[in-house]
C-alpha positions as CSV (number, residue, x, y, z in Angstrom):
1,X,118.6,26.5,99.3
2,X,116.9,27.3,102.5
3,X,118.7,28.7,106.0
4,X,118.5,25.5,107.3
5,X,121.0,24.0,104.4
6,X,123.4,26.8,104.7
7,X,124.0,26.2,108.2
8,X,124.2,22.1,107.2
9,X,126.2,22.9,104.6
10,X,128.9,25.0,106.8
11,X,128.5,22.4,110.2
12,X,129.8,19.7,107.2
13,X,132.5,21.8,106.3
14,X,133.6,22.8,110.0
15,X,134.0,19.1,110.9
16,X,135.8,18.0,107.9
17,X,138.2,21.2,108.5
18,X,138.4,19.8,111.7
19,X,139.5,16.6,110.4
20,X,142.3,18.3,108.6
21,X,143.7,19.9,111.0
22,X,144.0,16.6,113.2
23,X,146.4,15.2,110.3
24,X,148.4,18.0,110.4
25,X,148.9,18.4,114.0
26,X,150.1,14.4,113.6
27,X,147.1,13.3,115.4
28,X,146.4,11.1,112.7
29,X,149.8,10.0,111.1
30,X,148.4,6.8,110.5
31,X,146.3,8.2,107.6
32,X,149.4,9.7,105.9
33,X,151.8,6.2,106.7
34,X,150.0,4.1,104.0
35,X,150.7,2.5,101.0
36,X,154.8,3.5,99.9
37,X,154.8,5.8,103.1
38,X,154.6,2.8,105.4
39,X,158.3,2.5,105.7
40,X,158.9,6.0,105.7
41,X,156.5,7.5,108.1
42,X,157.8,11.1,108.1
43,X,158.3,11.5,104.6
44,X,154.0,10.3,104.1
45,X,153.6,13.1,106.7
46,X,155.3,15.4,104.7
47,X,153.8,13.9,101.3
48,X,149.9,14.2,102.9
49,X,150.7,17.9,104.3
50,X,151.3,18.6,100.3
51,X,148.3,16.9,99.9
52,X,145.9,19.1,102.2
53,X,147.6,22.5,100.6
54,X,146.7,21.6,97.1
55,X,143.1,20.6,98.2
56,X,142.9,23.7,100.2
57,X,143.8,25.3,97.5
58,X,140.8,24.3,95.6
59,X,138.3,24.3,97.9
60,X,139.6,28.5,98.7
61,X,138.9,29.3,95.1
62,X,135.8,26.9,95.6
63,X,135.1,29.1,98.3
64,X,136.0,32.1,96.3
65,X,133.1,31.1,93.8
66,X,130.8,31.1,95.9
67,X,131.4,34.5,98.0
68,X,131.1,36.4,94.5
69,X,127.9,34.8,93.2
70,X,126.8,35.6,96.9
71,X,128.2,39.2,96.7
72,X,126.1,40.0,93.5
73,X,123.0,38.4,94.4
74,X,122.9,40.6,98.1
75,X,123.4,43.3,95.8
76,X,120.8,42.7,93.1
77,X,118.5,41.3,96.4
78,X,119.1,45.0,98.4
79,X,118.5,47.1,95.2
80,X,115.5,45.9,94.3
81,X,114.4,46.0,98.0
82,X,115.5,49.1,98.0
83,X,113.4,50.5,95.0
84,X,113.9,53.2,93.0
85,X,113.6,56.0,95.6
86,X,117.4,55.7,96.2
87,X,120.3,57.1,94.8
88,X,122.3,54.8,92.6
89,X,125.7,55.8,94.0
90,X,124.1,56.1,97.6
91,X,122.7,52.2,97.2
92,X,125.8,50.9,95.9
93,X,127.7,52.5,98.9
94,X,125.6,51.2,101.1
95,X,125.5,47.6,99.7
96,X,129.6,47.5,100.0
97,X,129.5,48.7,103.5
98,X,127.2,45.7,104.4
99,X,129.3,43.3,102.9
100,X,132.4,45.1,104.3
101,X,131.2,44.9,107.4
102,X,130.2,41.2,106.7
103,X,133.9,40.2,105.4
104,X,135.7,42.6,108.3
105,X,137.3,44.4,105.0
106,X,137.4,48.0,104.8
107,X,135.4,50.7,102.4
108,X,137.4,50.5,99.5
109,X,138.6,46.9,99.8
110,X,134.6,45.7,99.9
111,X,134.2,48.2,97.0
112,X,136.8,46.0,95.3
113,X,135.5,42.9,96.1
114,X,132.2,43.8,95.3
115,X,133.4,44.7,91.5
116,X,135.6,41.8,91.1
117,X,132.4,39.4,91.9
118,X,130.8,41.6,89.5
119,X,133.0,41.3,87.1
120,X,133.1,37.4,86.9
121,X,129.2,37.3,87.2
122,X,128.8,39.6,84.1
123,X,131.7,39.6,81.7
124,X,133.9,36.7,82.9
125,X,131.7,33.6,82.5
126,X,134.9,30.8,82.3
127,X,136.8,32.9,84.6
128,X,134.1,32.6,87.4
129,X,133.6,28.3,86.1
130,X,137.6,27.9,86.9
131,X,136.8,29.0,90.0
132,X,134.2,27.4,91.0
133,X,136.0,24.0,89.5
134,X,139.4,24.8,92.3
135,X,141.5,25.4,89.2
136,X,141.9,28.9,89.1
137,X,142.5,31.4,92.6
138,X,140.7,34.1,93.5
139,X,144.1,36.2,92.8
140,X,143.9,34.8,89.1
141,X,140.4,36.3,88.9
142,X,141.0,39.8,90.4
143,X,143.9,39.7,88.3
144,X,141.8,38.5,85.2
145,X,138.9,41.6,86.1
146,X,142.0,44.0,86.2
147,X,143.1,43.2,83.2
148,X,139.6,42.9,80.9
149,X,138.2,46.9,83.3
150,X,139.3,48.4,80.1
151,X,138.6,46.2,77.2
152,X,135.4,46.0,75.2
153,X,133.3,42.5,75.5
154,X,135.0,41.4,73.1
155,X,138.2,41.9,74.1
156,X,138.2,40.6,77.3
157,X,136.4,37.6,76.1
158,X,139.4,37.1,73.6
159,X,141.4,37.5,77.0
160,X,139.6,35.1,78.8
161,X,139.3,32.8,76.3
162,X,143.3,32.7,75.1
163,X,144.2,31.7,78.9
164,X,141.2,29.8,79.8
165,X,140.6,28.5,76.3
166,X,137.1,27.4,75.7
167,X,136.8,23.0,75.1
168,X,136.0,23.2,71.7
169,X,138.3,26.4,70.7
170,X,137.5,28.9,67.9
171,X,139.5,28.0,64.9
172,X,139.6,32.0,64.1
173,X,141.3,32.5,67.6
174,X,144.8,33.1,68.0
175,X,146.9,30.2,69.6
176,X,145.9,29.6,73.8
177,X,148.4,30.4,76.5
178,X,151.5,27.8,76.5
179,X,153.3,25.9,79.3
180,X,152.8,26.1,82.7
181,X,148.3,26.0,83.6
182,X,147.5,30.0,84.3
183,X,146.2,28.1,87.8
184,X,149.5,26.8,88.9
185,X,151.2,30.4,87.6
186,X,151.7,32.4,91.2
187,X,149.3,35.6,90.6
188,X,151.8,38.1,90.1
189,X,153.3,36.1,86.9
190,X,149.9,35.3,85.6
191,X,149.2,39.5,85.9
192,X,152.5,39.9,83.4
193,X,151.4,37.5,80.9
194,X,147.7,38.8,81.1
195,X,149.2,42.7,80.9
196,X,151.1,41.7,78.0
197,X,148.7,40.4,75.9
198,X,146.2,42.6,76.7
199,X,148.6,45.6,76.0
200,X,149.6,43.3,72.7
201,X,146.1,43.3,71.4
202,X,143.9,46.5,72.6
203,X,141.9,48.2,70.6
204,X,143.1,51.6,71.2
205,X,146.8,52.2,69.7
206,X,149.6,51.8,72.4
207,X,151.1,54.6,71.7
208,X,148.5,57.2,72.4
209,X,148.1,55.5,75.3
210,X,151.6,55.6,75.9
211,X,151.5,59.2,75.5
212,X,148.7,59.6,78.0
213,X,150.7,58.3,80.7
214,X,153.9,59.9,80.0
215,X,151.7,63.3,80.6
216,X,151.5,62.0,84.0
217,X,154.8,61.0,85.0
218,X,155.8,62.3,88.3
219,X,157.7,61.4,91.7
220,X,155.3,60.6,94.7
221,X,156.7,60.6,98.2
222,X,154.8,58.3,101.0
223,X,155.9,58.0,105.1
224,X,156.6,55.4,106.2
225,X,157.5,53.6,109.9
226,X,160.6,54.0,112.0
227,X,161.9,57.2,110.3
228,X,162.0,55.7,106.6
229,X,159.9,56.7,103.4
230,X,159.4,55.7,100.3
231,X,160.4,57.5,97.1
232,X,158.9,56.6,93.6
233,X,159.0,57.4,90.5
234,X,156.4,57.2,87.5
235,X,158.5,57.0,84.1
236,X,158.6,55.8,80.5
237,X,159.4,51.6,81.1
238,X,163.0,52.4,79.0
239,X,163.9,54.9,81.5
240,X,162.9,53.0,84.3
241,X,164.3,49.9,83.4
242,X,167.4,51.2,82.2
243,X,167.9,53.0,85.4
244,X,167.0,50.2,87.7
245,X,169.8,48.3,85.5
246,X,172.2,51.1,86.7
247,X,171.7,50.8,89.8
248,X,172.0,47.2,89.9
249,X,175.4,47.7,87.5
250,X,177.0,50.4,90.2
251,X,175.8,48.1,93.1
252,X,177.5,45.2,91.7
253,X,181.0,47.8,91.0
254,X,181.0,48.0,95.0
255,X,180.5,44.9,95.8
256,X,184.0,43.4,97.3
257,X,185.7,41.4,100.3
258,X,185.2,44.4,102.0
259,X,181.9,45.5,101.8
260,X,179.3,44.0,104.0
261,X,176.3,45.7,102.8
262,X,173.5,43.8,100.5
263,X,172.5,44.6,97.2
264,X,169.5,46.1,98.0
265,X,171.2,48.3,100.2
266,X,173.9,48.8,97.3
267,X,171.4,49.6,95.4
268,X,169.4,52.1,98.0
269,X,172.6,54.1,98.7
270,X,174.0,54.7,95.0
271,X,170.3,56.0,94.4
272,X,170.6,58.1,97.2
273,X,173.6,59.7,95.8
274,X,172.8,60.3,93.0
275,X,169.7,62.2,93.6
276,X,171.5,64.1,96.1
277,X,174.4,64.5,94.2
278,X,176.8,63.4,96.8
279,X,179.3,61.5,94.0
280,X,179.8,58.9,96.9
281,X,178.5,56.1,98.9
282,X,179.4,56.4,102.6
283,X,182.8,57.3,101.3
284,X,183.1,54.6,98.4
285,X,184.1,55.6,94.7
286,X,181.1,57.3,92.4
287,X,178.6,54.6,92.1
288,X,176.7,55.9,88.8
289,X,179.0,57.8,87.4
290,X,182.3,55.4,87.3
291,X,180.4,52.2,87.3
292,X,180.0,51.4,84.1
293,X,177.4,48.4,82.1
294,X,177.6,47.3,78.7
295,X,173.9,48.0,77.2
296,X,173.1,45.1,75.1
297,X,169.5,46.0,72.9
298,X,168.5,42.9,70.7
299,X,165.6,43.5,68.4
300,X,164.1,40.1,67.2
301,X,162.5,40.8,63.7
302,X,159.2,39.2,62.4
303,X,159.6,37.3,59.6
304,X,162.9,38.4,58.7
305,X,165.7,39.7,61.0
306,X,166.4,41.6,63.6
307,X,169.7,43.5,65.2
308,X,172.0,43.7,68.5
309,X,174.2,46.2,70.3
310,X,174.9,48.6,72.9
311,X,174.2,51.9,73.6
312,X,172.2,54.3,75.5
313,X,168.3,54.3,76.1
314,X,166.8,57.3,75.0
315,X,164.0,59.4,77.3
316,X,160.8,57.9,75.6
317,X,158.0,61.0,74.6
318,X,158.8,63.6,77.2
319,X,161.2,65.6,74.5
320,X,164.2,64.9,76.3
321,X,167.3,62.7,76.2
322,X,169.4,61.1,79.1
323,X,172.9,60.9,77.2
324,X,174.6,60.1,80.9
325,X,172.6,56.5,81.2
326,X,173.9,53.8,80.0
327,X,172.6,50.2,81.2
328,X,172.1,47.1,80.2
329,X,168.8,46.9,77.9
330,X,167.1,44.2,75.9
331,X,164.4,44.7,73.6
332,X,162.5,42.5,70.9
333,X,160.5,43.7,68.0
334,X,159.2,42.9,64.7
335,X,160.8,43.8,62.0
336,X,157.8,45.8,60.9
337,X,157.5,47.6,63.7
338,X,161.5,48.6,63.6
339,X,160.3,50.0,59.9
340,X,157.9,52.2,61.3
341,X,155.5,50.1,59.3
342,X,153.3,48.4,61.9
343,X,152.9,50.0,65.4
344,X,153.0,46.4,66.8
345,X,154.3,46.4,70.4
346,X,158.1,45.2,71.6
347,X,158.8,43.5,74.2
348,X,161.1,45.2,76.5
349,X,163.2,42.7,78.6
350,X,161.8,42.6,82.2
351,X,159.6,44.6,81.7
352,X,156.8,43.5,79.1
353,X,155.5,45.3,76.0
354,X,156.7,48.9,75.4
355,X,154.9,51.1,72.5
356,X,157.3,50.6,69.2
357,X,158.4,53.6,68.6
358,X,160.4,53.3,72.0
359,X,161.9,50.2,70.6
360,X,162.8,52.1,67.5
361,X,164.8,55.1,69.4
362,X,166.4,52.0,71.7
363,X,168.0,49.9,69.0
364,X,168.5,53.7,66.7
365,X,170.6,55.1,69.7
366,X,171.9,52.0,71.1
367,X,173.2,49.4,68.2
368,X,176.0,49.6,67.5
369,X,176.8,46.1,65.8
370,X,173.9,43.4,64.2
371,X,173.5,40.2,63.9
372,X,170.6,38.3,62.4
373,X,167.9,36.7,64.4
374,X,164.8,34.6,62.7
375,X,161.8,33.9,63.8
376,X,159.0,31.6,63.1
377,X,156.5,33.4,60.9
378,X,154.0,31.2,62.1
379,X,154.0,31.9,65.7
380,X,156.9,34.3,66.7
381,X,159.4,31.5,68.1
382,X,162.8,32.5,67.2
383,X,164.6,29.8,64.7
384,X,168.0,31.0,64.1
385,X,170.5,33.5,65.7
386,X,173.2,33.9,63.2
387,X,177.3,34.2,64.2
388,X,178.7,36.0,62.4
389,X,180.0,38.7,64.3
390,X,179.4,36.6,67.2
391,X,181.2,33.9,69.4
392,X,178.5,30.8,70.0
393,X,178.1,31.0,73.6
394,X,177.5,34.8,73.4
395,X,174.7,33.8,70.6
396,X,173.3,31.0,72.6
397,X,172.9,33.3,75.4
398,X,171.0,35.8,73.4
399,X,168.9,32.4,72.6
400,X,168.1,31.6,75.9
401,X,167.0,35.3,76.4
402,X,164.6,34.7,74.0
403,X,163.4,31.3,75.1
404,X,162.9,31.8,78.5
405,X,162.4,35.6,79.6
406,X,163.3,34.7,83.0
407,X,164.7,32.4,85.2
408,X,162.2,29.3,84.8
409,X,161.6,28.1,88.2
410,X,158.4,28.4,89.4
411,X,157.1,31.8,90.0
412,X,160.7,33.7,89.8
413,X,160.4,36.9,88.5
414,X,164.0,37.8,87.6
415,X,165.1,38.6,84.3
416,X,167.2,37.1,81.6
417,X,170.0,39.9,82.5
418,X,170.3,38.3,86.3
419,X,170.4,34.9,84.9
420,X,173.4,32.5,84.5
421,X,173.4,29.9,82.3
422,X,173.8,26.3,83.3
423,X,174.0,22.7,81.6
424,X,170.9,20.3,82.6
425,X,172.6,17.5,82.2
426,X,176.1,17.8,83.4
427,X,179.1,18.3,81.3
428,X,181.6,15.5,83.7
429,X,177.8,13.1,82.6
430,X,178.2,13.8,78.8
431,X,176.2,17.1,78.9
432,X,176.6,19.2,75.6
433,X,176.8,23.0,75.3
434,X,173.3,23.3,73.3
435,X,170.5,25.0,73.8
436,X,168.3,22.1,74.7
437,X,170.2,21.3,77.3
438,X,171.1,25.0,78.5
439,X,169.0,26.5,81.7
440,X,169.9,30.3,82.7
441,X,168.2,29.9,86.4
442,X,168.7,33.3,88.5
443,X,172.0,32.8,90.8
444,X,169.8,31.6,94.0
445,X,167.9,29.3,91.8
446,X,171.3,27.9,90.2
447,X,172.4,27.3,93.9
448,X,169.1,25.8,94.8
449,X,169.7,22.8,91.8
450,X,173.1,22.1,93.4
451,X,172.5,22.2,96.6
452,X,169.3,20.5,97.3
453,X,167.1,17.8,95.6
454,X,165.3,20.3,93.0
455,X,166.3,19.0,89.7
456,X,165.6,20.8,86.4
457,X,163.5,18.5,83.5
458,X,164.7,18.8,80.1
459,X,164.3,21.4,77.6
460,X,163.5,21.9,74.0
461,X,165.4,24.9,71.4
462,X,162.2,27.0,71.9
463,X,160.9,25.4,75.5
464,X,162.8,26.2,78.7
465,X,163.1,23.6,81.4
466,X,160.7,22.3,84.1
467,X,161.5,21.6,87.5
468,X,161.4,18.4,89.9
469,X,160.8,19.2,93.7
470,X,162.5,16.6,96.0
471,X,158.6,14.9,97.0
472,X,158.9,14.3,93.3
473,X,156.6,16.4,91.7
474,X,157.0,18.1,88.5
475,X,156.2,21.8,88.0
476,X,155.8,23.2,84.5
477,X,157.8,26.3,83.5
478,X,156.4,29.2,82.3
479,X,156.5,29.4,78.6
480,X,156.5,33.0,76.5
481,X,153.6,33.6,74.5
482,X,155.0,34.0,71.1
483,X,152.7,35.4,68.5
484,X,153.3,35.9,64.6
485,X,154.1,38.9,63.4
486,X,151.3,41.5,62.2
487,X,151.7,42.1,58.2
488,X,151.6,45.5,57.2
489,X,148.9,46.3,54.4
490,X,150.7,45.5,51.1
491,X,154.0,47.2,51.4
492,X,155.8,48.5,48.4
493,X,159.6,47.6,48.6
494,X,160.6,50.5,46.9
495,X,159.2,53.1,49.5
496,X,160.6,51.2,52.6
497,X,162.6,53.3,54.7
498,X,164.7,51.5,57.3
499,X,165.1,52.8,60.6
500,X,169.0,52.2,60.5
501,X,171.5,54.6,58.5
502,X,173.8,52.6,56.4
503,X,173.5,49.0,55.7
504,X,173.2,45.6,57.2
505,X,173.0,42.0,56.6
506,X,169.7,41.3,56.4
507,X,168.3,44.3,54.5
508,X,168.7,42.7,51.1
509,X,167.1,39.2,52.4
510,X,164.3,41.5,53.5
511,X,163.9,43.0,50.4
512,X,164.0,40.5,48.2
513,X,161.2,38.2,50.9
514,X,158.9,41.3,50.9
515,X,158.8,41.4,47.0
516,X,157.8,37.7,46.8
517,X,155.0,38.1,49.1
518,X,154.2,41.8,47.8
């Protein structure tokens, strides 16, 4: 393509922008008050401005396409002209200043850019054909390069290829992504699902790498505006998670008729005294050390069973224990894994995969009680939660957990601990207290169903519910990707040593499955 086509190409796409923007600024209503929207003129103004997002939409990631492929061929194009006289790290400098200064983006952002489009060119061949199709943003694909920087080719092709599986799939392959398109997942739920399974299946053992970054944990301090800062912390996920729990537990202790601040600033206040040691919050009672939060660790077993409790989470690798936190913690993992016979990741509740032997030292110092929970050996679903040391709802909630993750409307990020638990179809309309009809939406999602015209769709025992805007659309949820459990080589039964003191329910089921399959 020639200068002269470029500048063709971009006058065509000036004047059909132009075009848009006349719709939206109601200059042509007549184009959106056709068909059904004739006796409804506002609501086909509103149906059409829908209709320009999702096809803006595409053509950005259209767009998208073809600034990386543009990207790499400047830079292959100013190498060569620049011949071998140059220093590699001095070219490549200088070829992400041009295109920074191209762009308006700064030094490292252009640096960024630059290695993205690289990526996709290079090592990302689907990812860079959703683009270019409108069906995947360019946030997907930085968050797809992110994920693959530190795989092999093969492992970010298996990546790649289990969320943007390939037309003809490999029947070696393990099963693709389920529920919701990773296209119409917002970019910072796809980067969860990618970080999972790429922490689920690297090549190098999680635990050393585990063990790498706790070696690094630290507290940063960064300025900010108006007097404030920011104060971080980089810690084992248990710790973390369980603390951030606490918080949210003693937040919720103070909350009352007469207490007017939010729960983020609940939240920023009991921090504060506890680091500082102050017992109080602006003169209310001890925040973390009256409030109290029932821990609840549930470890889902692979193909055999799996336990439930509370207790407190355990520092994770830095040789020390935190006996005074106690929060609310849930954790999944195979049953191998809680053996000390696989060193398959768990899945720590709002969070994402944690290195097993952090599950093992959460359900060891935390369970105090079991129940059974079964899962599908074929794919990692869960089956069964028994009852027998448990009322049904509480074991239907566990359930849901387990189903859903999250609250299932689109894009929310909160986890199954925030969540409440609510009946699709009415109970006054017939509704039943089963799973497949059970929701657990986050508290301003559960007020958004019942207070506007978003409806949830129906559910299945191992599918959580979709979601109906009031134009009528219909939005997939976001589905967990369950995987079967990894078989340790041949166990024998006899040398099995299980994690847990004592006994429990399923150990003899367990022993008696692994010798019919040893």
């Amino acid at each position: 393509m020639g200068k002269a086509a470029v500048v063709r190409a971009f006058e065509e796409i000036r004047a059909a922008l132009a075009v848009l923007q006349a719709e939206v600024d109601g200059e042509g209503l007549e184009a959106f008050a056709d068909a059904d929207a004739v006796s409804d003129p506002l609501a086909g103004l509103a149906d059409g401005c829908l209709d320009i997002l999702a096809g803006a939409r595409e053509v950005e990631a259209r767009v998208a396409g073809v600034k990386a492929k543009a990207a790499v061929g400047y830079a292959e194009a100013a190498h060569a002209v620049a011949g071998p006289d140059v220093p590699m790290v001095a070219q490549e400098m200088a070829v992400a200043a041009e295109i920074g200064c191209v762009l308006a983006l700064g030094p490292r952002a252009a640096a960024s850019f630059l290695a993205t489009s690289h990526a996709l060119t290079v090592s990302l061949p689907r990812t860079l054909e959703a683009l270019q199709s409108g069906t995947l943003s360019w946030q997907h694909a930085i968050v797809l390069a992110d994920e693959t920087a530190s795989l092999d080719a093969a492992g970010a092709a298996a990546l790649e290829a289990h969320f943007l599986p390939p037309d003809t799939p490999d029947p070696d392959a393990l099963p693709p992504a389920r529920g919701c398109p990773v296209g119409e997942l917002p970019a910072h739920r796809f980067r969860v699902k990618a970080r999972t399974w790429r922490e689920r299946h690297h090549a190098e053992s999680m635990e050393k790498r585990h063990a790498r970054g706790v070696a690094e944990r630290r507290v940063e301090f960064r300025p900010d505006r108006d007097g404030m800062a920011w104060l971080g912390a980089y810690l084992p996920a248990d710790q973390a998670m369980a603390g951030w729990n606490r918080l949210t537990a003693a937040a919720r202790g103070l909350q009352g008729p007469a207490e007017d601040r939010t729960m983020p600033q609940l939240r920023a206040d009991s921090f504060t005294a506890a680091i500082l040691g102050s017992g109080n919050t602006r003169g209310g009672s001890t925040s973390l050390t009256s409030a109290s939060a029932t821990a609840g660790v549930v470890a889902a077993a692979g193909p055999g069973a799996g336990t439930s409790g509370s207790g407190t989470s355990a520092a994770s690798g830095t040789g020390h224990q935190s006996p005074s936190v106690r929060a609310e913690v849930l954790v999944t993992v195979p049953v191998f894994a809680l053996m000390g016979l696989t060193d398959e990741p768990a899945m720590l509740d709002g969070y994402g995969p944690v290195p097993a032997s952090m599950a093992r030292r959460l359900v060891a110092d935390g369970a105090g009680s079991f129940y059974r929970v079964l899962v599908d050996p074929r794919d990692g679903a869960p089956l069964e939660i028994g009852r027998k040391s448990y009322r049904v709802p509480r074991a239907m909630r566990a359930w849901l957990r387990m189903r859903d993750g999250k609250c299932p409307f689109p894009g929310c990020s909160n986890n199954s601990l925030d969540t409440e638990a609510d009946h699709l179809l009415a109970w006054h309309h017939g509704g039943t207290t089963g799973i497949s009809n059970l929701g657990q939406p986050c508290p301003k999602h559960h007020r958004l169903r019942h207070t506007t015209a978003w409806k949830p769709t129906p559910a299945t025992t191992n599918e959580p519910p979709g979601w109906t805007s009031p134009t009528g659309r219909h939005y997939t949820s976001e589905h967990q990707d369950w995987e079967p459990p990894r078989w340790p080589e041949r166990p024998q039964p006899g040398s099995i040593d299980i994690v847990h003191h004592g006994t429990s329910p399923w150990e003899d089921a367990l022993e008696k499955f692994l010798h019919a399959h040893a």
